[in-house]
PDBQT receptor file of N, H, CA, C and O in Angstrom, charges set to zero:
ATOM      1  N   UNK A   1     129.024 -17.435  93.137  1.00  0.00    +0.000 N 
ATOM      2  CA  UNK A   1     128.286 -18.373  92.319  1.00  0.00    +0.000 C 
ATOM      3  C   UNK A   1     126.992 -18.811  93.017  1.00  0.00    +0.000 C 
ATOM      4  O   UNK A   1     125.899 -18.914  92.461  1.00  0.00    +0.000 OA
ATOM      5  N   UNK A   2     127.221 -19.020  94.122  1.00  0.00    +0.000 N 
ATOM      6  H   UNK A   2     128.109 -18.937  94.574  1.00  0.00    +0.000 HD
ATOM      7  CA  UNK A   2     125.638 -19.422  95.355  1.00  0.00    +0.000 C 
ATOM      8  C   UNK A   2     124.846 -18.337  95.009  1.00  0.00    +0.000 C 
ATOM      9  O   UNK A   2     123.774 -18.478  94.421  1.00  0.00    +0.000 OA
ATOM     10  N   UNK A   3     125.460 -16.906  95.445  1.00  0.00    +0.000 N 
ATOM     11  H   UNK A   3     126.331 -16.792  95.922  1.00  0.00    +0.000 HD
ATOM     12  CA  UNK A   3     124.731 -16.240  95.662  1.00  0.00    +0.000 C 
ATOM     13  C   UNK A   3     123.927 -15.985  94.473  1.00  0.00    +0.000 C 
ATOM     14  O   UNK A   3     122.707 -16.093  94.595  1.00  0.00    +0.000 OA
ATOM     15  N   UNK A   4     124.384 -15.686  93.418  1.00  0.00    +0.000 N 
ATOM     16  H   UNK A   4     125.375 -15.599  93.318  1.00  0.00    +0.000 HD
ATOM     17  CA  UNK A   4     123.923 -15.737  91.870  1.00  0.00    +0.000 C 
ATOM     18  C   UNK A   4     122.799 -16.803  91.577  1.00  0.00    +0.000 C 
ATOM     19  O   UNK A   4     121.735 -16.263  91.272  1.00  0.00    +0.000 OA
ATOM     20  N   UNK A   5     122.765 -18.193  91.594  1.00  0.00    +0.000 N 
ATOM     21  H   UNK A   5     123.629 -18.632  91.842  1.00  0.00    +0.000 HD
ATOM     22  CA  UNK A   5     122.025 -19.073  91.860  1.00  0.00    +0.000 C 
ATOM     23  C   UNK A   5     120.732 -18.686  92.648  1.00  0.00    +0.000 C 
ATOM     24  O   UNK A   5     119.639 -18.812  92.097  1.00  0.00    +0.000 OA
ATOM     25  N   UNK A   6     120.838 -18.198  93.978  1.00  0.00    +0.000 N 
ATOM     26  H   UNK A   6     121.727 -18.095  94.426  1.00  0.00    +0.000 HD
ATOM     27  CA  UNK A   6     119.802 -17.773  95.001  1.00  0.00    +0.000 C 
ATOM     28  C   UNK A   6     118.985 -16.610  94.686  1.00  0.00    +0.000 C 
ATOM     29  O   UNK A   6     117.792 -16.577  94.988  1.00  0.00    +0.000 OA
ATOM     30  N   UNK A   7     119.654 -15.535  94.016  1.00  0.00    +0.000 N 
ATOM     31  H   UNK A   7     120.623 -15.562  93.771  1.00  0.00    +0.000 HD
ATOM     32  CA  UNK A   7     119.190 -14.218  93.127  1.00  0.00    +0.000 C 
ATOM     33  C   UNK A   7     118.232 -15.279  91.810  1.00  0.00    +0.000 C 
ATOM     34  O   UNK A   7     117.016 -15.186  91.641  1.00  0.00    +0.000 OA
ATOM     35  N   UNK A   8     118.795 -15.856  91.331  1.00  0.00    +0.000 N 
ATOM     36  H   UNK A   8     119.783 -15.932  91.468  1.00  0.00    +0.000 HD
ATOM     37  CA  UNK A   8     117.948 -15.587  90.012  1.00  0.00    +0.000 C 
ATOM     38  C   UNK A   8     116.695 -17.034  90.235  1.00  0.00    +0.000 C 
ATOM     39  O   UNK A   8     115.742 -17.332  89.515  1.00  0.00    +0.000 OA
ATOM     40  N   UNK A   9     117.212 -17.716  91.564  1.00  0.00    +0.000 N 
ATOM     41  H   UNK A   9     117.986 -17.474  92.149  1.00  0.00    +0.000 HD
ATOM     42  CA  UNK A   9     115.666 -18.742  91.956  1.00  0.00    +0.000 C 
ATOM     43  C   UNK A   9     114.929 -17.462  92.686  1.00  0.00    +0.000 C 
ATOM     44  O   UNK A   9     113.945 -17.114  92.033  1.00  0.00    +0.000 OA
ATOM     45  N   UNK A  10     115.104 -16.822  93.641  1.00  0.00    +0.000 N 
ATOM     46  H   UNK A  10     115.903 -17.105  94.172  1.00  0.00    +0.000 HD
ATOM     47  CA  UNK A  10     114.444 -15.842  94.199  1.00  0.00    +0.000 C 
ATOM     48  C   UNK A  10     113.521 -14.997  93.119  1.00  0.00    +0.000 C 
ATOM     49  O   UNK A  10     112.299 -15.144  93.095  1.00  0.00    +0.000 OA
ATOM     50  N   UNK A  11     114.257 -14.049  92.179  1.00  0.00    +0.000 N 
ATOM     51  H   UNK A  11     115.249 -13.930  92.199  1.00  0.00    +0.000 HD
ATOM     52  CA  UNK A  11     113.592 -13.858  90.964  1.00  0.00    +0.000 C 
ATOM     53  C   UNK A  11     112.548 -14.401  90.412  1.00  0.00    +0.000 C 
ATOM     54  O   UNK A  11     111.472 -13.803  90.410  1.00  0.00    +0.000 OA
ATOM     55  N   UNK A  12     112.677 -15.448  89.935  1.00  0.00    +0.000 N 
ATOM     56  H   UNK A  12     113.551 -15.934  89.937  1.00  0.00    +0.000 HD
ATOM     57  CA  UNK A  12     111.768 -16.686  89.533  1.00  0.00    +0.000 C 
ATOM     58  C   UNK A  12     110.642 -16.940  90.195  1.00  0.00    +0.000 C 
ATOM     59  O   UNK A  12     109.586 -16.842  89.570  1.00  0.00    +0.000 OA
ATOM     60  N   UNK A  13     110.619 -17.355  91.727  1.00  0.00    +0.000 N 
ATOM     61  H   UNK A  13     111.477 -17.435  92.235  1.00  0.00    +0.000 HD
ATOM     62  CA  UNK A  13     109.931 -17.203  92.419  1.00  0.00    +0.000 C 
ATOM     63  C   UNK A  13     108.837 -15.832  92.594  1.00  0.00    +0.000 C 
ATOM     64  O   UNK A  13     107.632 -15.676  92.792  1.00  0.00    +0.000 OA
ATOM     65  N   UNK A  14     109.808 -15.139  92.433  1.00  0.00    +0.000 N 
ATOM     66  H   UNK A  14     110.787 -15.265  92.272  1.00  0.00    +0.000 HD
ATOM     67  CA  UNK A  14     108.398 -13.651  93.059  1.00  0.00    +0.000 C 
ATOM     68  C   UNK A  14     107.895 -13.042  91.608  1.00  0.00    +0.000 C 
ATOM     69  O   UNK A  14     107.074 -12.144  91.422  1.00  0.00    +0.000 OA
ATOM     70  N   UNK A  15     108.518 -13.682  90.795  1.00  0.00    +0.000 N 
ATOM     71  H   UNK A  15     109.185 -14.411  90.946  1.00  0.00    +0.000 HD
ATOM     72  CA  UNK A  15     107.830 -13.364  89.346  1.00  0.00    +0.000 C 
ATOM     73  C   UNK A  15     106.267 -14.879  88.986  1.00  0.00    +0.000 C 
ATOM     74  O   UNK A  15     105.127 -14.758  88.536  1.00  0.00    +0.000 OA
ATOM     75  N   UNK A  16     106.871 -15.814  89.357  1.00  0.00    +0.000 N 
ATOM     76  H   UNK A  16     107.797 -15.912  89.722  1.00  0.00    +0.000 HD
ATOM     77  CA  UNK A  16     105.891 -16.707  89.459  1.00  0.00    +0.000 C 
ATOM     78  C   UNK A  16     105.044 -16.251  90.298  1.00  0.00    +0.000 C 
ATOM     79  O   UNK A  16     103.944 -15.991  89.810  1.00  0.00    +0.000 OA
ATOM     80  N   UNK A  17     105.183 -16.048  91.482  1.00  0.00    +0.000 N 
ATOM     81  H   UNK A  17     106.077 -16.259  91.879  1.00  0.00    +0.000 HD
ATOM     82  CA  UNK A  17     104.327 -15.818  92.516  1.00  0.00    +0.000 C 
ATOM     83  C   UNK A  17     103.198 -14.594  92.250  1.00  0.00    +0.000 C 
ATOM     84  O   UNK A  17     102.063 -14.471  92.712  1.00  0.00    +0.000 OA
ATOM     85  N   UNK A  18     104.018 -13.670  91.246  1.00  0.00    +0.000 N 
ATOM     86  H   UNK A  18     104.939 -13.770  90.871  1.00  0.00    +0.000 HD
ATOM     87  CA  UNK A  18     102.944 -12.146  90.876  1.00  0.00    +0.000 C 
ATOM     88  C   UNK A  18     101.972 -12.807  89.748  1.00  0.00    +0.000 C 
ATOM     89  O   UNK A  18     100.822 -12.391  89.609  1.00  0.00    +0.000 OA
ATOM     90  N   UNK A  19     102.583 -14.023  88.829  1.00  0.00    +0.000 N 
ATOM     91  H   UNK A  19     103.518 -14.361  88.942  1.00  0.00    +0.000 HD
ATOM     92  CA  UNK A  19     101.384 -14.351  87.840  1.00  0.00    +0.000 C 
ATOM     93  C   UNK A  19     100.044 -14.992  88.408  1.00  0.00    +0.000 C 
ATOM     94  O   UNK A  19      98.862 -14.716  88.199  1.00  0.00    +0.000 OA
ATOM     95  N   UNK A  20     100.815 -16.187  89.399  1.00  0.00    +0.000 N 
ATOM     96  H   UNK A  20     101.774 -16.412  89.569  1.00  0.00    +0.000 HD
ATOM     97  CA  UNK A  20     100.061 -16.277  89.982  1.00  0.00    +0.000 C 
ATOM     98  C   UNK A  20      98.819 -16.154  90.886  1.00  0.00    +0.000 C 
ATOM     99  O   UNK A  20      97.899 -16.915  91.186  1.00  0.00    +0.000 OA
ATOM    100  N   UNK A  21      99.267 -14.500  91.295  1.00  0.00    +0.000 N 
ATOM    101  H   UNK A  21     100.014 -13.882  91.051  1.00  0.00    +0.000 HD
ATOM    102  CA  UNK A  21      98.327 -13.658  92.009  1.00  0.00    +0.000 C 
ATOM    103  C   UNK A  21      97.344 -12.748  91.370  1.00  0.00    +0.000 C 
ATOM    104  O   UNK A  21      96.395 -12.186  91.916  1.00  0.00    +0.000 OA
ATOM    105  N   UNK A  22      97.829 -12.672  89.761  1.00  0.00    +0.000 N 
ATOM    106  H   UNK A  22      98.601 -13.128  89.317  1.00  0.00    +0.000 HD
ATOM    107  CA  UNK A  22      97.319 -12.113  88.726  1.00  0.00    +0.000 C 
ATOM    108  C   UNK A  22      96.427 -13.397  88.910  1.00  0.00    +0.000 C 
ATOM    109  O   UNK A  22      95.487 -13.334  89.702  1.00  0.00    +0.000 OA
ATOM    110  N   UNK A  23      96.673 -14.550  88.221  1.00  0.00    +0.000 N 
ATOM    111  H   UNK A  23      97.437 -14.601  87.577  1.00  0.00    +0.000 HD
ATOM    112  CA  UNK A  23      95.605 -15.261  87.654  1.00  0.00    +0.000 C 
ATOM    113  C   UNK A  23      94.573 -15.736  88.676  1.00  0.00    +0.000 C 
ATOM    114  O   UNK A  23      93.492 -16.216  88.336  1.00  0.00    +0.000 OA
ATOM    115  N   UNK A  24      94.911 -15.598  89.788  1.00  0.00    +0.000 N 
ATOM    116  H   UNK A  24      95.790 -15.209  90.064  1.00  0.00    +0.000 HD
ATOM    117  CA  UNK A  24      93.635 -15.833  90.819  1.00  0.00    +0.000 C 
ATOM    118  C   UNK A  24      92.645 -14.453  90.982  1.00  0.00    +0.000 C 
ATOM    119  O   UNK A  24      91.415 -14.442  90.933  1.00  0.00    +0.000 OA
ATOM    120  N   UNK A  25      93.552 -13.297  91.189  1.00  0.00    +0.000 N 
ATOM    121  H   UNK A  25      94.551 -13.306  91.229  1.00  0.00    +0.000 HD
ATOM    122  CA  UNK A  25      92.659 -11.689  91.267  1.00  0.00    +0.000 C 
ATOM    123  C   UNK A  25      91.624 -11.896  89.650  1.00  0.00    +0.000 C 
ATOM    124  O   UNK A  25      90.433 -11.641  89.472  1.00  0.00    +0.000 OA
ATOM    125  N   UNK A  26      92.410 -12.312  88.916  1.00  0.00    +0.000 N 
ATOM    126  H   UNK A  26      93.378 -12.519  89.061  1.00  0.00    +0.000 HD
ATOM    127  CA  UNK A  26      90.862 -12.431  88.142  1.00  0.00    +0.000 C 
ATOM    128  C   UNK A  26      90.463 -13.574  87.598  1.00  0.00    +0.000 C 
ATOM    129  O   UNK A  26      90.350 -13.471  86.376  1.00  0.00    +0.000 OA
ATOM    130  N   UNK A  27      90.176 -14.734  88.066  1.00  0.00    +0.000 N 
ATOM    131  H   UNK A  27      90.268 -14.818  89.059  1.00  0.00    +0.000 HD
ATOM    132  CA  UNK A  27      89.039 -15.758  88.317  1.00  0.00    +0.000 C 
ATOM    133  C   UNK A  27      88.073 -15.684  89.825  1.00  0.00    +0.000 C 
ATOM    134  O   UNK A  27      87.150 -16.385  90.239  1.00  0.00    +0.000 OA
ATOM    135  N   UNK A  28      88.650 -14.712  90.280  1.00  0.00    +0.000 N 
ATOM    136  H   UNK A  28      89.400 -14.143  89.944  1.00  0.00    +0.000 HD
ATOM    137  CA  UNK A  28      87.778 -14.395  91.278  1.00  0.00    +0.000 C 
ATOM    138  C   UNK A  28      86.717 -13.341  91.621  1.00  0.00    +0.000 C 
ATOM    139  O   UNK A  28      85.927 -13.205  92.556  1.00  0.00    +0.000 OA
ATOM    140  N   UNK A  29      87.047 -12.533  90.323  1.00  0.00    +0.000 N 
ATOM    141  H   UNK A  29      87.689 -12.644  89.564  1.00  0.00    +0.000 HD
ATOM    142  CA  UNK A  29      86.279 -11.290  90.358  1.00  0.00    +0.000 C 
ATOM    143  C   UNK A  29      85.061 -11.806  89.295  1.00  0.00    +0.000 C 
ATOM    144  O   UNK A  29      85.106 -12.676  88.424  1.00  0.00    +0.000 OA
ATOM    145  N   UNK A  30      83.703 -10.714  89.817  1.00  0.00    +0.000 N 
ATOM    146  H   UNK A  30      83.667 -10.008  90.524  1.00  0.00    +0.000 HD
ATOM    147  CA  UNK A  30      82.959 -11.817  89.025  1.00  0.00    +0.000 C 
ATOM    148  C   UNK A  30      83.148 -11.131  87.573  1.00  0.00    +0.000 C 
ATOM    149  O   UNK A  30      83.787 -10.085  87.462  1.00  0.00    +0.000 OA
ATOM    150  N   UNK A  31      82.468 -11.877  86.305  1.00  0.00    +0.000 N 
ATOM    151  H   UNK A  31      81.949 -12.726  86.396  1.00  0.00    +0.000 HD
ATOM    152  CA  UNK A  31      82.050 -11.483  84.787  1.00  0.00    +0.000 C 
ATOM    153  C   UNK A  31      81.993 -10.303  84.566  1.00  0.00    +0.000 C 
ATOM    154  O   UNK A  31      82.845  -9.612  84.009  1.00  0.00    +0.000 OA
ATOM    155  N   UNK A  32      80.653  -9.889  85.125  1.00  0.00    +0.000 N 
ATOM    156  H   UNK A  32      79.960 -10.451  85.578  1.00  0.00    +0.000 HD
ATOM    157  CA  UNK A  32      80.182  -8.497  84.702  1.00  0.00    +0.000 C 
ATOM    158  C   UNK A  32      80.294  -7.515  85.849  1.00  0.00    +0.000 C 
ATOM    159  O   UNK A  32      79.089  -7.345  86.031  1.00  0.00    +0.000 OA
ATOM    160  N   UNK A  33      80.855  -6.784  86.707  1.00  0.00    +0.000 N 
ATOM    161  H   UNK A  33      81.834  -6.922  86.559  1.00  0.00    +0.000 HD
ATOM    162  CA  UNK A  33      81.072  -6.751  87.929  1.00  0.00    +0.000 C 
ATOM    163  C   UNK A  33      80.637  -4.879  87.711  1.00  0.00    +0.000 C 
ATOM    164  O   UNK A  33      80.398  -4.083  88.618  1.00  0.00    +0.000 OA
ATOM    165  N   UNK A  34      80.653  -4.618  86.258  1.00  0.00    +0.000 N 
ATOM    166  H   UNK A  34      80.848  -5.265  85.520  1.00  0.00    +0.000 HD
ATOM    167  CA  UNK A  34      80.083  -3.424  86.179  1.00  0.00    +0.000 C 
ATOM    168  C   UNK A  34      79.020  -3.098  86.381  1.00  0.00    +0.000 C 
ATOM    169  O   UNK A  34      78.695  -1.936  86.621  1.00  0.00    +0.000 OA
ATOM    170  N   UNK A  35      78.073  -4.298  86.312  1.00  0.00    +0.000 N 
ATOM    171  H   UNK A  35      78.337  -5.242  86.117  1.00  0.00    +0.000 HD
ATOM    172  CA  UNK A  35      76.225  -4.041  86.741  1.00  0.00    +0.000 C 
ATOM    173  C   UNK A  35      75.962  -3.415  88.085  1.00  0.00    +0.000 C 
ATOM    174  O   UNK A  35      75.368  -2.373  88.364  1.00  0.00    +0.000 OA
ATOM    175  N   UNK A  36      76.574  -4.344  88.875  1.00  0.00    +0.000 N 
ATOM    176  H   UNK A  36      77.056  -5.190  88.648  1.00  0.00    +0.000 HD
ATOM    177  CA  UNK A  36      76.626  -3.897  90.249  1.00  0.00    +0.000 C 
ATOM    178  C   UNK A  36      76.591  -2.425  90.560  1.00  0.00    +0.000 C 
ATOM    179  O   UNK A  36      75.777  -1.814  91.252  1.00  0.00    +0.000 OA
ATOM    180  N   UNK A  37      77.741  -1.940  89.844  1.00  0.00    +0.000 N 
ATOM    181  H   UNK A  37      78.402  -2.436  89.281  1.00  0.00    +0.000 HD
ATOM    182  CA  UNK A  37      77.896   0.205  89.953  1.00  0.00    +0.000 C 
ATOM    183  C   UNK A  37      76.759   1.157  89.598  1.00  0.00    +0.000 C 
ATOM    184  O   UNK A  37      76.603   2.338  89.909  1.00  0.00    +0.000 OA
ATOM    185  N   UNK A  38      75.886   0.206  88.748  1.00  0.00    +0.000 N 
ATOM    186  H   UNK A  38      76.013  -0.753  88.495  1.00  0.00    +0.000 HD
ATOM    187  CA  UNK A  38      75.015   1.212  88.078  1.00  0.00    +0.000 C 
ATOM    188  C   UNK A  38      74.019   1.067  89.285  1.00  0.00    +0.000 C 
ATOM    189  O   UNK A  38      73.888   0.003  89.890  1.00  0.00    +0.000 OA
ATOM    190  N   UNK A  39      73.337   2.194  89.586  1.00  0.00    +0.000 N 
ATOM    191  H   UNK A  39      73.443   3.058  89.095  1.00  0.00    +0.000 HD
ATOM    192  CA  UNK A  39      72.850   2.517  90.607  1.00  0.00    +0.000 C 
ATOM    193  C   UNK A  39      71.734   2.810  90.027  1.00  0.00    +0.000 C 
ATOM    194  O   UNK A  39      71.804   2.868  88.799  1.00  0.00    +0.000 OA
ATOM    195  N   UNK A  40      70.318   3.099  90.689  1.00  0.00    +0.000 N 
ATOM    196  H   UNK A  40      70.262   3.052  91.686  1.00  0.00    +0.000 HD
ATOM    197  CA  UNK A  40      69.075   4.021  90.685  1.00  0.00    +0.000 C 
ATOM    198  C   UNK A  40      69.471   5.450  90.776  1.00  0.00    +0.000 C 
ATOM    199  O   UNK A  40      70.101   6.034  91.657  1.00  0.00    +0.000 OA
ATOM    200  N   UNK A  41      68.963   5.873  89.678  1.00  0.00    +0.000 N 
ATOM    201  H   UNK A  41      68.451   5.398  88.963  1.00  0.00    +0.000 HD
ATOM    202  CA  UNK A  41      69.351   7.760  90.158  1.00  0.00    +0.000 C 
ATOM    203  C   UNK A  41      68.630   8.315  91.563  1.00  0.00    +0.000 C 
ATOM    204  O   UNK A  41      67.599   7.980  92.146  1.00  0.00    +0.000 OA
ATOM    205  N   UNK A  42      69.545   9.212  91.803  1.00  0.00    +0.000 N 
ATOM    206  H   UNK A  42      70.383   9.484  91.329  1.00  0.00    +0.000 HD
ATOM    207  CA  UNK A  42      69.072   9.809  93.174  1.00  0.00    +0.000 C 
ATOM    208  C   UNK A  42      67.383  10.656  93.534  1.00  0.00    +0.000 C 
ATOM    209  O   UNK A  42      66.930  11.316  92.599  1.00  0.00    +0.000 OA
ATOM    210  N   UNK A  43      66.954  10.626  94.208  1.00  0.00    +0.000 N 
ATOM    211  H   UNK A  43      67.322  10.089  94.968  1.00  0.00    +0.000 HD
ATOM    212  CA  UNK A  43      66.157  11.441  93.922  1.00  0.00    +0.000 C 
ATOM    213  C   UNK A  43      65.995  12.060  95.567  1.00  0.00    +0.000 C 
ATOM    214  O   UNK A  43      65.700  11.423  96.578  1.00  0.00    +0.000 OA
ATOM    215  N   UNK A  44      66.299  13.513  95.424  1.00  0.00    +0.000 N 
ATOM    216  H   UNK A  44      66.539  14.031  94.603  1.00  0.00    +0.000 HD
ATOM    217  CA  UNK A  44      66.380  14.021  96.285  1.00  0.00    +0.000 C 
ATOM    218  C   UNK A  44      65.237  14.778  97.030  1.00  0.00    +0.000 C 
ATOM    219  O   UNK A  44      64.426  15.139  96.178  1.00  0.00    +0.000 OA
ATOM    220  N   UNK A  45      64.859  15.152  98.247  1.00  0.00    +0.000 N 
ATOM    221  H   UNK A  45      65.519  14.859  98.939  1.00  0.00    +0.000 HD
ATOM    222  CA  UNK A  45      63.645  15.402  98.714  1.00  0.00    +0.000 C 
ATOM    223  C   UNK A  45      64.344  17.123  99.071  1.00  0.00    +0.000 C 
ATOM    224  O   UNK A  45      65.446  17.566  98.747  1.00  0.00    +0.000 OA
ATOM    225  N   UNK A  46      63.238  17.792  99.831  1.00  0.00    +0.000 N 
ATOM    226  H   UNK A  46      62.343  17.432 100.094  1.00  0.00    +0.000 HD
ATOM    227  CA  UNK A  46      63.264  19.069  99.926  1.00  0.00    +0.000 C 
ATOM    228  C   UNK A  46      64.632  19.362 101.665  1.00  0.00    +0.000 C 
ATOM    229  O   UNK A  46      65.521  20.182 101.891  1.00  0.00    +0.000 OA
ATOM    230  N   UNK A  47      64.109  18.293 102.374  1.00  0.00    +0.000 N 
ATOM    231  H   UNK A  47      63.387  17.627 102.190  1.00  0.00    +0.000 HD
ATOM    232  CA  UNK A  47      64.636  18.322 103.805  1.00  0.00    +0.000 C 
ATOM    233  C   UNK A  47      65.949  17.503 104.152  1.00  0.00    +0.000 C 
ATOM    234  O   UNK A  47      66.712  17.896 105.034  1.00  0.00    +0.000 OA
ATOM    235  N   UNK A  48      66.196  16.270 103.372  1.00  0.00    +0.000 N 
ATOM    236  H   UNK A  48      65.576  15.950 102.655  1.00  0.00    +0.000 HD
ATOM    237  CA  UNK A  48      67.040  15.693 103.669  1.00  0.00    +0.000 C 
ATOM    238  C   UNK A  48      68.311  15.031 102.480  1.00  0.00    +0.000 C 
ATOM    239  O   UNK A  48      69.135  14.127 102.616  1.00  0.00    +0.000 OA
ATOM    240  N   UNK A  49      67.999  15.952 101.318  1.00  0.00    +0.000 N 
ATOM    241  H   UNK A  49      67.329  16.687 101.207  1.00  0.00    +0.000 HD
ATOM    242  CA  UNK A  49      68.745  15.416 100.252  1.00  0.00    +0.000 C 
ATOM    243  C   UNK A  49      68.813  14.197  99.260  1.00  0.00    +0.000 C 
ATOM    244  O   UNK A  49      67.932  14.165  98.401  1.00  0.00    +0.000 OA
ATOM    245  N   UNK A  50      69.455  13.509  99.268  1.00  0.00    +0.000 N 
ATOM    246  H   UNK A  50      70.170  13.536  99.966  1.00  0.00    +0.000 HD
ATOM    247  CA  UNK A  50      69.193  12.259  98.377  1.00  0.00    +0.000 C 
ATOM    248  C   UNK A  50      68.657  11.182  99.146  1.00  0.00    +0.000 C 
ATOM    249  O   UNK A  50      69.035  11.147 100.317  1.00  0.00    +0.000 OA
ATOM    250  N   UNK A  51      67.741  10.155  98.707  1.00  0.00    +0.000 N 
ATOM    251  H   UNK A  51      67.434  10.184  97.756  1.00  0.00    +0.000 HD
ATOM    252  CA  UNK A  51      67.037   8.918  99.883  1.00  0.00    +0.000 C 
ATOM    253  C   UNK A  51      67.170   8.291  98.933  1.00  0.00    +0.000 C 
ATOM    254  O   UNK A  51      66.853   7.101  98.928  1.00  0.00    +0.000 OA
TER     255      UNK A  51
């Protein structure tokens, strides 16, 4: 009966604990975080490849 009790607070716990880690991983990431990726195209020279 303890042990049953301790299983299903344990449960509880690491299921709380994953929403939790959900809801902070994204209020922390920024809005648009896709701008950032878009890059300048490359433009490559004859001697050293992309600069």
């Amino acid at each position: 009966m303890l042990a049953r009790r301790f299983f299903i607070i344990c449960l509880l716990c690491s299921i709380l604990g994953s929403a939790l880690s959900i809801l902070v991983a994204e209020t922390a990431r920024p809005a648009r975080s896709w701008d950032a990726a878009s890059a300048l195209p490359c433009i490559t020279t004859a001697d050293r490849g992309c600069r």
